[in-house]
N, C-alpha and C positions, 0 to 999 in steps of 0.2 A: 960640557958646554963647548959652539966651536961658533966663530963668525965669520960670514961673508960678506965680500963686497962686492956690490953690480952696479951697473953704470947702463944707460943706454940713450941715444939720443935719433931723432927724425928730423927730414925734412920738413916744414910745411908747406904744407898744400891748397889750392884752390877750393877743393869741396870738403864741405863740412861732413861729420862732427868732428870738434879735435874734443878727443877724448883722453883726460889723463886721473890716472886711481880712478878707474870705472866710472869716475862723473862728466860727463859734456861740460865743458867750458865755453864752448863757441862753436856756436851754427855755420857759419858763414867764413871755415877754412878747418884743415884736418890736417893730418899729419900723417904720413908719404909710408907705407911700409908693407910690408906682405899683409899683415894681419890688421888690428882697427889701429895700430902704431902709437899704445898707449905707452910711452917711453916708463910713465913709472911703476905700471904693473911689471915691464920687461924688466926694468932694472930690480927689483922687489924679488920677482924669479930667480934672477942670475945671481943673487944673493945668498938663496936660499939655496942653490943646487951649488954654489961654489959654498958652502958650510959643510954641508953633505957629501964635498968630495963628489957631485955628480954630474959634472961636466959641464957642459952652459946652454943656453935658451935654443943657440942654432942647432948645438948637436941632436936635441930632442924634436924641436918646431923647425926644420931646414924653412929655407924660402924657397928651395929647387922644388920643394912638393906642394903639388897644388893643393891639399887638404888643408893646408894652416891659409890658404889665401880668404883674407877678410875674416879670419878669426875672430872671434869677440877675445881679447886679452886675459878678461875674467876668467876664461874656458882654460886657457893656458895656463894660469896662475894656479888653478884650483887642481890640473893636473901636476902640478910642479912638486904642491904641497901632498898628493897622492901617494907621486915619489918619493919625497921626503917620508910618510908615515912608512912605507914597504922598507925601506933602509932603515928603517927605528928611529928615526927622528920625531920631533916638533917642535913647532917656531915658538920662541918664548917674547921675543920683541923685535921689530923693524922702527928702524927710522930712515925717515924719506926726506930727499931735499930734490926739487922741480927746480930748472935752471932755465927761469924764461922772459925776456923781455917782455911782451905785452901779456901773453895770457895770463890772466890774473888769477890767482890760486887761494888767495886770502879768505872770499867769499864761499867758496867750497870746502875748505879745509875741514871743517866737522862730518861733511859727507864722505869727504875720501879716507876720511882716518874711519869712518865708519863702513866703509866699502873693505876696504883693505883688510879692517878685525874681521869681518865677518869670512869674507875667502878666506885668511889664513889660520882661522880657527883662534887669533890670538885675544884678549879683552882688549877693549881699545882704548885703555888707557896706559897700554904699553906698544900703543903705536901712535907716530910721530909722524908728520906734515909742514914740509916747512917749504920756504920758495925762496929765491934769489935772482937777481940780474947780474948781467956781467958787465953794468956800468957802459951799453953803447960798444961793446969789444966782440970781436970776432963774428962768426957766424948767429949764434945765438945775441947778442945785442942790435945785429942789421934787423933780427927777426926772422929771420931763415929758415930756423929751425929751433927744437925745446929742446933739453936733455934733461936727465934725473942717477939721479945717484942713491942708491939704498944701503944699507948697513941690516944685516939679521942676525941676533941670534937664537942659535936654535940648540934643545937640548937632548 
C-alpha cells in the first residue's frame, strides 16, 4: 500500500463552465488553466502519480504543449490511472476536499464522488467529497480562485 498527496488550485475566470470532479457547478464563470482547470481531478491525478512514485500532472500534461490546451480533465485523469495500472498499481480509495468560497459543492457531491469512482476504477463508496472555505481569507475567500486537495491510496 503507499499514499499520495495532490493539491492544486486555479484562477477563476470570466467564461463558463467551472467545472470541478467532472461536474459543472456554474455556467456563468470557469476556472483559468491550460486544460478545462478542474482543480480536483488535477489534484486527484497528482495524488495518484505521486503514490506511484510517477512524477506529477505537469511533467506528463506540460502547459508548454498545445495538445493538453482545453483538455477535458476526465481525459487526463483516466490517462494517470493508465499509468498507474502499467507500473502495477490501483487506486484502492481517494478522499477529496474542494477549498472554495462560493462555488457550492454540497449539491453535487454524489455526482462527483460518482464521477470520480467511475474514472478511477475505485467503488464509490470508498471515495470521498468534501468542501470547505477559508472563512473570507486570502485568495480563495476574495473568490479569486478554488483549490482542492486529494489524498489516495493505491495498492
Amino acid at each position: 500500500m503507499r499514499i499520495g498527496w495532490g493539491f492544486d488550485a486555479h484562477r477563476i475566470g470570466p467564461q463558463g463552465p467551472m467545472i470541478i470532479a467532472g461536474v459543472t457547478v456554474a455556467d456563468d464563470r470557469g476556472l483559468l488553466a491550460t486544460s478545462d482547470g478542474d482543480v480536483a481531478l488535477h489534484a486527484v491525478a497528482d495524488a495518484i502519480l505521486g503514490a506511484c512514485a510517477l512524477g506529477d500532472l505537469g511533467s506528463h500534461f506540460p502547459s508548454s504543449d498545445l495538445q493538453w490546451h482545453g483538455a477535458a480533465s476526465t481525459d487526463l485523469l483516466s490517462r494517470v490511472i493508465a499509468m498507474a495500472g502499467e507500473a502495477g498499481f490501483s487506486v484502492d480509495s481517494i478522499d477529496l476536499t474542494v477549498i472554495a468560497q462560493s462555488a457550492r459543492i454540497a449539491p453535487h457531491r454524489d455526482d462527483m464522488r460518482m464521477k470520480v469512482a467511475e474514472i478511477t476504477r475505485v467503488p464509490v463508496d470508498r471515495v470521498s467529497v468534501k468542501a470547505t472555505t477559508t472563512d473570507g481569507m486570502g485568495f480563495i475567500g476574495r473568490d479569486e480562485g478554488v483549490a482542492a486537495v486529494a489524498v489516495a491510496v493505491v495498492i
